[in-house]
C-alpha positions in Angstrom: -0.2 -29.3 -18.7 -1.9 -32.6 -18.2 -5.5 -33.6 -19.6 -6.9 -32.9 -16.2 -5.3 -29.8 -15.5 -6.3 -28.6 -19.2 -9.7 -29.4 -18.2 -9.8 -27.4 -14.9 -8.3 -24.4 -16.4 -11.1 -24.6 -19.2 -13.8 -24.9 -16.4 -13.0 -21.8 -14.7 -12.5 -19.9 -18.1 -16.4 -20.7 -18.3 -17.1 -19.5 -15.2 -15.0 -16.4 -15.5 -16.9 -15.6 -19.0 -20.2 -16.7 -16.7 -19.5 -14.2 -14.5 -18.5 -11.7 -17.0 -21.4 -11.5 -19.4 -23.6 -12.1 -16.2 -22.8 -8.3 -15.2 -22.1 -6.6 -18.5 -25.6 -7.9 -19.8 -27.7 -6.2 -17.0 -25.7 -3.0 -17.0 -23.8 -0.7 -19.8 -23.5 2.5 -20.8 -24.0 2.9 -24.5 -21.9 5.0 -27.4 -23.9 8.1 -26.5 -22.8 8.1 -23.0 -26.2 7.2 -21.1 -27.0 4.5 -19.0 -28.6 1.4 -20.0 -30.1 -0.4 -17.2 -31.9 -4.1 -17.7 -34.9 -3.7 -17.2 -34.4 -6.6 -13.6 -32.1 -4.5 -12.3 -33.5 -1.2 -12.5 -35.3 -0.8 -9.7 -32.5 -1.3 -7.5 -30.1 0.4 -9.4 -31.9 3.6 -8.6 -30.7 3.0 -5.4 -27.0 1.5 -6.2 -26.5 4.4 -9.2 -26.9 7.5 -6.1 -24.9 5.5 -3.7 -21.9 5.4 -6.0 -21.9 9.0 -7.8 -22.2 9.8 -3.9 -18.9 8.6 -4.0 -17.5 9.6 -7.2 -19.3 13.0 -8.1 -20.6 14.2 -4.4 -19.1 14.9 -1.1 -20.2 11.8 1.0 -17.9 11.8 4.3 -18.9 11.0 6.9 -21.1 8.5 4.9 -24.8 9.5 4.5 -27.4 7.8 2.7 -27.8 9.4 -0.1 -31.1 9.0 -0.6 -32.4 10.1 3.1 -29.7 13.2 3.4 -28.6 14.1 7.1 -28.5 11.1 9.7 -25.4 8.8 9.4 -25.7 5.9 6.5 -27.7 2.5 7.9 -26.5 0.9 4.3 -23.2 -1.5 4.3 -21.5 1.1 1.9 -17.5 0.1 1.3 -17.8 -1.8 -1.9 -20.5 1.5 -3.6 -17.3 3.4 -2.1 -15.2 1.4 -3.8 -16.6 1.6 -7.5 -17.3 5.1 -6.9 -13.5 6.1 -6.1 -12.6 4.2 -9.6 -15.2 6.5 -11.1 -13.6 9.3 -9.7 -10.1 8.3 -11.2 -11.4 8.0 -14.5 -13.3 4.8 -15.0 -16.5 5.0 -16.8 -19.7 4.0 -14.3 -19.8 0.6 -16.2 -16.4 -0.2 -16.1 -16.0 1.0 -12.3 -19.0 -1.2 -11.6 -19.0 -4.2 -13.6 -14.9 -5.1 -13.3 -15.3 -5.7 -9.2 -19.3 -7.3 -9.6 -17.2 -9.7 -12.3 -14.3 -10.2 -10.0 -16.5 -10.9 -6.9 -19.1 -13.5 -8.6 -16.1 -15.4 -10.4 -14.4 -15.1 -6.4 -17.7 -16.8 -5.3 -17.6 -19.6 -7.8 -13.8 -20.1 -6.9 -14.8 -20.3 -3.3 -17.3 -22.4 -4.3 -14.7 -24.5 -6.1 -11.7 -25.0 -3.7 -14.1 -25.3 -0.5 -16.0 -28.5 -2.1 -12.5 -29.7 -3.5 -11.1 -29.4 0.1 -14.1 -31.5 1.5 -14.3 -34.1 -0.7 -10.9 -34.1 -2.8 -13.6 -34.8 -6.3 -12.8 -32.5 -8.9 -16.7 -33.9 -10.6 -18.1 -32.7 -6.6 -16.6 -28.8 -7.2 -18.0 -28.6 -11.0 -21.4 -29.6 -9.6 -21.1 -27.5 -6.8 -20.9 -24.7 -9.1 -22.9 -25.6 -11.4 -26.0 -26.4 -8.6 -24.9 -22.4 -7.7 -25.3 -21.4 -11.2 -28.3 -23.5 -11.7 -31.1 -22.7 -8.8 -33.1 -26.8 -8.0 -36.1 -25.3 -7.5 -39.2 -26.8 -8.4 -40.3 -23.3 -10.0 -40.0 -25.4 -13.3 -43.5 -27.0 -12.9 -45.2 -24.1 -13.5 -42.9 -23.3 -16.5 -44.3 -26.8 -17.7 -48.1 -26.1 -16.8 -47.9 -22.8 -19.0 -45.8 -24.8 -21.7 -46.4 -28.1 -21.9 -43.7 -30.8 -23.4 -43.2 -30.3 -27.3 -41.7 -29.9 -30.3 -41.4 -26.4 -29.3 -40.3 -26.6 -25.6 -36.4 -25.3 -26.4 -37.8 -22.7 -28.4 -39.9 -21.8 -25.6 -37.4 -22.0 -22.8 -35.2 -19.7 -24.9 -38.0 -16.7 -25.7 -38.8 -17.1 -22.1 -38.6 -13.4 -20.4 -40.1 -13.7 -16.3 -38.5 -15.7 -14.0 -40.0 -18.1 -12.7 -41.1 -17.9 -9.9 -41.2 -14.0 -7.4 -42.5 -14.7 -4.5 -43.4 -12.7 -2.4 -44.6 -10.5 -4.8 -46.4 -11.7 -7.7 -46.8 -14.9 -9.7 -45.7 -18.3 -8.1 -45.9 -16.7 -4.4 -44.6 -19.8 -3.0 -41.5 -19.9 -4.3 -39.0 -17.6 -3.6 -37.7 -15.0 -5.9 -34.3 -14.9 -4.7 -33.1 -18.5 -5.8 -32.3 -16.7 -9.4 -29.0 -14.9 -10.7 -30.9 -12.3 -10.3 -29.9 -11.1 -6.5 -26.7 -11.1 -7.8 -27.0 -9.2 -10.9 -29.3 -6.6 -8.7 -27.2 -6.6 -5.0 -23.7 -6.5 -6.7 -22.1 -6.2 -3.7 -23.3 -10.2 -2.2 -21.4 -12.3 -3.8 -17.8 -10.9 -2.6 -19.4 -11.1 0.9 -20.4 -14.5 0.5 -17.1 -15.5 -1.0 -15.0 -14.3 1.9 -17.4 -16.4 4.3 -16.7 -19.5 2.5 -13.3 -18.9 2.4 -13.1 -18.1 6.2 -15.0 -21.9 6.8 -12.3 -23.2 4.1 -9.6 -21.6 6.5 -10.9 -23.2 9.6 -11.5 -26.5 8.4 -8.4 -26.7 6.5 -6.5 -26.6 9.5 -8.3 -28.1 12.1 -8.9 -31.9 10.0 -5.3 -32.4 10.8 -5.7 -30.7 14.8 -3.6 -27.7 13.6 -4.0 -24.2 15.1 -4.0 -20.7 12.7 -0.9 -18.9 13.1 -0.9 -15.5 14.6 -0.8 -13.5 11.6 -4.2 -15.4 9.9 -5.8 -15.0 13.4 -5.1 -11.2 13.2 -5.9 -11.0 9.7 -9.5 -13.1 10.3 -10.3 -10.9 12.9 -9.7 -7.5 10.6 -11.5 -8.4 7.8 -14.9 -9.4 9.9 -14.4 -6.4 12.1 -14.7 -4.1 8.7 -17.7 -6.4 7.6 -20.7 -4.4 9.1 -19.2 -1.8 6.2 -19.0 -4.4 3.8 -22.3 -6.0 4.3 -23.7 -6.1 7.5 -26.1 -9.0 7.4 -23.0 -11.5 6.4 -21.0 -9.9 9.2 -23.8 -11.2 11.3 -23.6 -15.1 9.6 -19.7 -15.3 10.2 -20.3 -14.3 13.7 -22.9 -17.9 13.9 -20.4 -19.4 11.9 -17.3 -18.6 14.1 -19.9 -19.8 17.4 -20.4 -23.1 15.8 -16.8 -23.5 14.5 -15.7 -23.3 18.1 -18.0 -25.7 19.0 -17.0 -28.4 17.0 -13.2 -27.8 16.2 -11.3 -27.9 19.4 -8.0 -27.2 18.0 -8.6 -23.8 17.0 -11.2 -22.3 19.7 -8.3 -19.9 21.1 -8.1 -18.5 17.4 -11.9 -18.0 17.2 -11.9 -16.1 20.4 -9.4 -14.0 19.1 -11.0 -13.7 16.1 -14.4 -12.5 17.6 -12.9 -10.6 20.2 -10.7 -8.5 17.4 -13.8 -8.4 14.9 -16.0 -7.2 17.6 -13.8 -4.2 18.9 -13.1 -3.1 15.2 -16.8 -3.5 14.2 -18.7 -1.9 17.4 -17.9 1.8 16.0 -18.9 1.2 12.6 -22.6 -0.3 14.3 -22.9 2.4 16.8 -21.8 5.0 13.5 -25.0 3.0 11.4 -27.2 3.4 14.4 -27.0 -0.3 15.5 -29.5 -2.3 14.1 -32.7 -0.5 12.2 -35.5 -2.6 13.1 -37.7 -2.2 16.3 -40.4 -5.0 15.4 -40.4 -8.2 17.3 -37.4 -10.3 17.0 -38.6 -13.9 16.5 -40.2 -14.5 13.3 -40.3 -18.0 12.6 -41.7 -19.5 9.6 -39.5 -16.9 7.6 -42.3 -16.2 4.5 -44.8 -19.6 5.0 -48.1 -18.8 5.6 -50.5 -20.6 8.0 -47.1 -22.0 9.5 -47.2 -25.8 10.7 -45.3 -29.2 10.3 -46.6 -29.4 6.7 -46.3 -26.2 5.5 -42.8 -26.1 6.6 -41.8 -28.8 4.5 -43.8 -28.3 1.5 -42.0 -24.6 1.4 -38.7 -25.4 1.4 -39.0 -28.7 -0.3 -40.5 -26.6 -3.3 -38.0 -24.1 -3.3 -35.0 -26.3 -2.3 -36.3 -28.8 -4.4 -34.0 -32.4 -3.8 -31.2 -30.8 -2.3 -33.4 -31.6 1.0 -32.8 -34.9 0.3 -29.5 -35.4 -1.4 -27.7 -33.0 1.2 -28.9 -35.0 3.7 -27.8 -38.3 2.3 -24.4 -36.3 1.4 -24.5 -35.8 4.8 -24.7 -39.1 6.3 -22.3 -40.9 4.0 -19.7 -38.5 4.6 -17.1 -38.9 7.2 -17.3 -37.1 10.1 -14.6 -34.7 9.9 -16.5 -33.4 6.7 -19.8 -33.4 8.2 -18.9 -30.8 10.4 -18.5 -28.5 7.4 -22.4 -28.6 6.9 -23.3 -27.1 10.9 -22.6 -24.0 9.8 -24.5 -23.7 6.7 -27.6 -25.3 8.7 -27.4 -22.7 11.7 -28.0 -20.1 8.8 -30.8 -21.9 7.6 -32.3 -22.0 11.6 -31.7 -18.6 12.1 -33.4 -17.2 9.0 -36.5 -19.2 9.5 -36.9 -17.8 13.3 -35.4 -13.9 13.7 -36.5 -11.0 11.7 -33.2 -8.6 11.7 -34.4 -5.8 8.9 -38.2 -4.4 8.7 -38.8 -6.9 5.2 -38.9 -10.4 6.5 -37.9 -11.2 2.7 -34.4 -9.6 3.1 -34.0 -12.7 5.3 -33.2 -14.5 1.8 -29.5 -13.8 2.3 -29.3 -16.1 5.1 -30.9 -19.2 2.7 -29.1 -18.0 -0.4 -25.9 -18.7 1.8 -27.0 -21.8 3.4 -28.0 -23.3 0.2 -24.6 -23.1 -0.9 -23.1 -25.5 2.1 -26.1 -28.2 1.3 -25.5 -27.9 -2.5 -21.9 -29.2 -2.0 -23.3 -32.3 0.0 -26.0 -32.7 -2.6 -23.0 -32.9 -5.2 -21.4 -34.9 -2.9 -24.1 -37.7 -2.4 -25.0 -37.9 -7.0 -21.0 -39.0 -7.1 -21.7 -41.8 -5.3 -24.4 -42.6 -7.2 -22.5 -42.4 -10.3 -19.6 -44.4 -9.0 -21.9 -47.0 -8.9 -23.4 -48.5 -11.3 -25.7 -48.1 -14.6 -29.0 -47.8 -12.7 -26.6 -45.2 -10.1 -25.8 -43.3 -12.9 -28.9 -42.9 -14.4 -30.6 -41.2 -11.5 -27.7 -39.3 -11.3 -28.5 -37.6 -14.4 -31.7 -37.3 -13.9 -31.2 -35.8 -10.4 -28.6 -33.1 -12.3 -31.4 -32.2 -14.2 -34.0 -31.2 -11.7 -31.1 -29.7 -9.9 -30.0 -27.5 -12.6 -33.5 -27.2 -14.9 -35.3 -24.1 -13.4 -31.5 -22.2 -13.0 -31.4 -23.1 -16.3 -34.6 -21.4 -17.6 -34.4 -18.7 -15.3 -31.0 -17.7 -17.4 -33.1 -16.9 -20.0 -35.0 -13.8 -18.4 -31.8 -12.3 -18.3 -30.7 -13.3 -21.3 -34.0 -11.6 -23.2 -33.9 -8.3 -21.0 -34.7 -5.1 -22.8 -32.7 -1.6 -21.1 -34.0 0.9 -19.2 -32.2 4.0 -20.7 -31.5 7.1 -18.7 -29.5 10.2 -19.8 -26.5 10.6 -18.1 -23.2 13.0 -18.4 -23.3 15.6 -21.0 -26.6 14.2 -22.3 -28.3 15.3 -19.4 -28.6 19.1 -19.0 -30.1 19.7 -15.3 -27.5 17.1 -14.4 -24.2 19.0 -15.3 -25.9 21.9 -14.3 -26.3 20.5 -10.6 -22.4 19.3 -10.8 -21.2 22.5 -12.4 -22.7 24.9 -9.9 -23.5 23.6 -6.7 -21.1 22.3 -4.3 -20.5 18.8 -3.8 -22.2 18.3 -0.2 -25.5 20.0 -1.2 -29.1 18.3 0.0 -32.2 18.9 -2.8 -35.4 18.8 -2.2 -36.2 16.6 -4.8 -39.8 16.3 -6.7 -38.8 13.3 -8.3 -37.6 9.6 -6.7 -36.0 7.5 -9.2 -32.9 8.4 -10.8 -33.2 12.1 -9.8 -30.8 14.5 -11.6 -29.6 15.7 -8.3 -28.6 11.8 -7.2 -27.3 11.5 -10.9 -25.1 14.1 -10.1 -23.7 12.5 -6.8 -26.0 14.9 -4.5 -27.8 13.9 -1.4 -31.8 14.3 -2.0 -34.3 14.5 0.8 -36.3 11.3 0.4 -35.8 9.0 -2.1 -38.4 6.0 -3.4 -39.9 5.2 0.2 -39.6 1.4 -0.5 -35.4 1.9 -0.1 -35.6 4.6 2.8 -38.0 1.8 4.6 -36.1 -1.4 4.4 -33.1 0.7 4.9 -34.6 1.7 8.2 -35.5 5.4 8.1 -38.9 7.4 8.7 -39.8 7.6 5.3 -43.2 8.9 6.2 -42.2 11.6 8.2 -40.1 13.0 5.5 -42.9 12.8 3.0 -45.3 15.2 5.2 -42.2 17.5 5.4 -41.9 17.1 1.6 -45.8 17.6 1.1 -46.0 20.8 3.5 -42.9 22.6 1.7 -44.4 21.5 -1.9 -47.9 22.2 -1.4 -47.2 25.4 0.5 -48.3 28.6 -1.0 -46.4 30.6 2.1 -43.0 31.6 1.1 -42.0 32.4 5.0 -43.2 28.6 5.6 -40.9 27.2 2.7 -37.5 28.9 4.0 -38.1 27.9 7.5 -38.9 23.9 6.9 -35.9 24.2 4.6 -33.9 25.7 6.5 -34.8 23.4 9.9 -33.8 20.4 7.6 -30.8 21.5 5.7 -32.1 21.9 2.9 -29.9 23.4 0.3 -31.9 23.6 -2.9 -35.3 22.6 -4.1 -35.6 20.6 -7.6 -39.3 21.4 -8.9 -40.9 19.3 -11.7 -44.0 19.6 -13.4 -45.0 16.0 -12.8 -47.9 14.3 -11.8 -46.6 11.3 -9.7 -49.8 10.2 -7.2 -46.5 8.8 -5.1 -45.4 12.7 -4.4 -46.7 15.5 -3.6 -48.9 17.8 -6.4 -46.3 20.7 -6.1 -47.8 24.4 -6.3 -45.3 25.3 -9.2 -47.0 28.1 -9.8 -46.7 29.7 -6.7 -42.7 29.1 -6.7 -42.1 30.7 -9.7 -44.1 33.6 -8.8 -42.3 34.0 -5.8 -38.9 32.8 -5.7 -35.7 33.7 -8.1 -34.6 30.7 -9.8 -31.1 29.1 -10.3 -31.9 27.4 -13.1 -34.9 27.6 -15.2 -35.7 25.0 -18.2 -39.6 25.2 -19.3 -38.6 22.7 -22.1 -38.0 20.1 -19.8 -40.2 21.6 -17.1 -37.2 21.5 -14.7 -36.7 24.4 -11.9 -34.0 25.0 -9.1 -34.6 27.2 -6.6 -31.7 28.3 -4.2 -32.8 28.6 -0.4 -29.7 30.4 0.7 -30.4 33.2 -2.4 -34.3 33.5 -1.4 -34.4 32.6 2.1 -32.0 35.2 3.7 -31.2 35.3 7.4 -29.6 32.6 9.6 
């Protein structure tokens, strides 16, 4: 193996280790068999943790969402599916979900890799590529700087640092974005093998058509499968291939008979699996533009991305420019992405519109990369700026590690640690719906059960009618009529109700009392102020 060869072997050993303590740090399960959730991550991993015991504990065919039981899933399931049939072969929940996350994000970075390698044939415009993945450019770091000003003590600070950044549109820095950090990834494990199949669909095309070359039949076919099971697999990048494959045919002539095969194929294969999800969940207006700027104009526009794009609005651009023009068709793509996200609204969160920029940015970062080589090539003064340029590029990625780095856990009790749990997998069958009194990581979701309405932030932006769930919730909670109780859980399939003695101002105040006056239950634990009530025992009739 020669010098360069070593070297490239070495580089995606790094990434692979990247990509590998990336996923084992947010997520583990410890000696004593519970979960341990980072502290980032747990929030939406009380929606990914039901999704996959759906899979792996419960009965989930024809796919529901399991946290909205009954209507037909509206949530890209296949790779939850996935991890949850290697739970069920014997896996362990970490295992089952952190081998595929680690094989997908190190997928990415290879895509990542061999796409900018095949552009530009420099080995130094691939590393940076990655690394300008790795590393969010940002300008989030000015604020870092503000808080901490230059010193003696700046590493020290950058490596106790525990927040990210920047999370708009939520709190802190509300002008920059929060989903420029590893932390999407790390949170919507599912993306990045998504992402990396889009790249390597662009790779395809342009690999063939710089020389004027057709796809054979069998890649044609193949292309057109794989996007046709997308809307499974993630639905909004089945939407970005189908842009990319529009502008593809545009500009590469050779191979516009392949595209149309291509879409034609992907859109018969994926037209059941939309009209299974319910088509598309959101009935607000369409065109959105100005994606999250406020007061949107000319100058508002700019100052936006530029602050969360930082120079890769400039350096792509010169990347662009000084590229030949075979490559430059690469970028089209990557920039209808960027258009479309900043006018349509497809989901009812104008922030899930991120995906389309997280994507994007990938394309630009490669011409960014593309256009510092030059300026290394150069000269002194040319490489200068270039290292100054790879800092700003790489510096708030670089500090935004840290959060994850410094994460506490979440710890839930999982398995034979958690008694209502096995109860619920032990004796009740695998299809049942609860009534739950509790959202996040419910026992009856731990256990692979459907509940009724989980955390109403999910059931929203998944596209559901979370409120009119909770009034059903509040009038079977809150009811001191027994007749009442059966027949609302009865109407709704309801299987079993899970009373707590909580006091959650999110739920209803339940009217415990009155349940265990007047209905047997299936289990009873006062220690831990956890009831079961079975409907089909206390609610007889049809």
């Amino acid at each position: 193996m020669n010098k360069k060869k070593a070297i490239q072997l070495v580089f995606f050993i790094f990434l692979l280790g990247f990509a590998w303590a990336l996923m084992w740090k947010t997520f583990r399960v410890n000696q004593a068999g519970n979960l341990e959730i980072a502290t980032k991550v747990w929030s939406d991993f009380a929606a990914t943790i039901p999704l996959i015991r759906s899979f792996s504990l419960g009965d989930n065919f024809p796919p529901q969402y399991p946290l909205f039981a009954g209507p037909p899933i509206r949530y890209h399931f296949l790779f939850f599916a996935g991890v949850g049939l290697l739970e069920k072969i014997g896996l362990p929940l970490d295992w089952a979900l952190n081998l595929p996350s680690i094989l997908s994000f190190f997928f990415l970075l290879l895509a990542i890799y061999w796409l900018s390698f095949e552009i530009f044939k420099k080995k130094s415009v691939s590393v940076m590529s990655c690394l300008f993945f790795l590393f969010n450019g940002s300008f989030a770091f000015l604020d870092f700087f503000k808080k901490y000003p230059l010193s003696i003590h700046t590493l020290t600070d950058i490596f106790n640092h525990d927040s990210f950044l920047a999370f708009g549109p939520y709190y802190g820095n509300k002008t920059i974005s929060a989903f420029w950090s590893l932390n999407i990834y790390t949170n919507q494990r599912h993306l990045a093998l998504a992402y990396a199949i889009f790249l390597l669909l662009i790779l395809t095309i342009y690999g063939v058509s710089k020389n004027n070359n057709k796809l054979s039949l069998t890649k044609t076919l193949v292309w057109g499968i794989i996007i046709g099971l997308f809307p499974f697999i993630h639905l909004s990048v089945f939407a970005m291939m189908e842009i990319a494959l529009f502008i593809l045919f545009v500009t590469y002539p050779s191979v516009r008979k392949n595209i149309l095969v291509i879409v034609a194929l992907s859109l018969i294969i994926a037209l059941p699996q939309m009209m299974y999800m319910g088509g598309s969940n959101y009935q607000g207006n369409l065109f959105h533009p100005g994606y999250l700027i406020e007061n949107l104009n000319l100058l508002s526009f700019v100052k936006y991305w530029f602050l969360n794009l930082g120079l890769v609005t400039i350096l792509a651009p010169i990347g662009f420019f000084i590229a030949k023009k075979p490559q430059r068709k690469v970028i089209l793509p990557f920039l209808a992405l960027f258009v479309v996200g900043n006018l349509f609204q497809f989901s009812p969160e104008i922030a899930g519109n991120h995906k389309f920029f997280n994507l994007f940015i990938i394309g630009f970062n490669i011409f960014a990369a593309y256009s510092i080589y030059n300026l290394w090539k150069h000269s002194l003064v040319g490489k200068t700026v270039a290292i100054f340029y790879l800092v700003l590029m790489t510096l708030s990625g670089i500090i935004d590690i840290f959060p994850i780095k410094n994460d506490g856990y979440a710890e839930i009790k999982d398995g034979k640690n958690n008694e209502v749990e096995q109860f619920i997998i032990n004796n009740t069958p695998k299809n049942s719906v609860f009534l739950n009194a509790s959202y996040m990581y419910n026992p009856a979701s731990l256990a692979g059960r459907k509940i009724f309405l989980g955390w109403p932030y999910f059931v929203w932006g998944t596209g559901y009618d979370s409120g009119k769930r909770y009034k059903i919730m509040e009038s079977v909670f809150e009811s001191n009529n027994k007749s009442e109780v059966c027949k609302l859980a009865k109407i709704n399939n309801i299987n079993y109700l899970a009373l707590e003695d909580i006091n959650d101002p999110n739920l209803p105040r339940i009217n415990l009392g009155f349940f265990l006056a007047n209905f047997d239950l299936e289990y009873d634990n006062k220690q831990l102020n956890f009831y079961i009530v079975n409907i089909k025992k206390n609610c007889p009739g049809p």
